[in-house]
C-alpha positions, 0 to 999 in steps of 0.5 A, spaced: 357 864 943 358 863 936 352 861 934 348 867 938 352 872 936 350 870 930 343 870 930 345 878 933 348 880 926 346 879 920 349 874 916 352 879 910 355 884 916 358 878 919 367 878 919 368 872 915 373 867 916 378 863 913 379 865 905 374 871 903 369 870 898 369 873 892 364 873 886 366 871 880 365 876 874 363 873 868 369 872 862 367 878 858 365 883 864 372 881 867 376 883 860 371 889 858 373 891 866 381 890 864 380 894 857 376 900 860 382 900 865 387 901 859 383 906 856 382 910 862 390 910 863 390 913 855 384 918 858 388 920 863 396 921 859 397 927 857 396 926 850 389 923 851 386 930 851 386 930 843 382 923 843 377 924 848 371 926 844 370 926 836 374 932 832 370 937 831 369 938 823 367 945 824 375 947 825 377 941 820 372 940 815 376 935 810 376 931 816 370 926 815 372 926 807 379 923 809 377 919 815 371 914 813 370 911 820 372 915 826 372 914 833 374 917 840 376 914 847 369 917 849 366 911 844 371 906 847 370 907 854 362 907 852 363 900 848 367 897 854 363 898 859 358 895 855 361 889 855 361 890 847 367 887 846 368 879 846 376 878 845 382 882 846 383 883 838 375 887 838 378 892 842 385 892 839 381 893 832 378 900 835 384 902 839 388 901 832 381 905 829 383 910 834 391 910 831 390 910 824 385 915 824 389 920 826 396 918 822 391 918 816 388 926 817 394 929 820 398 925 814 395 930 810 396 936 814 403 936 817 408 930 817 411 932 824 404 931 827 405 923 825 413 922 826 
């Protein structure tokens, strides 16, 4: 009966039995798939919204005077889902980017910003 039923359903369609097959991700696409998690959570925090896309330099002109290589969650979501990070230290190096950008500019402006 098996067997006729399975020439009835199509073989993808078919219940499997025993352990569920999973397809194996690639290293890489596996670990950008975990950074792209984290910096969806950063995304979503209530703070994240200031990070979200580039700072506009219309409001703060000193901005790219004072941060040399700026960067925004936008542009680590981007870079994650393109699998641009290799290792965990790449990514940390951007988030930490992230972090510093804001201490350096905000420095300048109000100590209690960074505290």
């Amino acid at each position: 009966q098996s067997e006729a039923r399975s020439k009835r359903i199509p073989e993808h369609l078919q219940r499997q039995t025993g352990k569920r097959q999973r397809r194996k991700l690639n290293p890489r696409t596996e670990l950008n798939s975990v950074f792209f998690d984290v910096v969806q959570a950063m995304w979503k925090h209530p703070y994240g919204i200031s990070f979200q896309r580039p700072v506009d330099t219309r409001s703060n002109p000193s901005y790219r005077a004072i941060v040399r290589n700026p960067i925004d969650l936008n542009i680590i979501k981007q870079n994650a889902g393109s699998e641009k990070y290799p290792d965990k230290p790449s990514f940390l190096a951007d988030v930490d980017l992230l972090i510093n950008n804001c201490k350096d500019y905000n420095a300048t402006r109000d100590r209690t910003l960074v505290s």
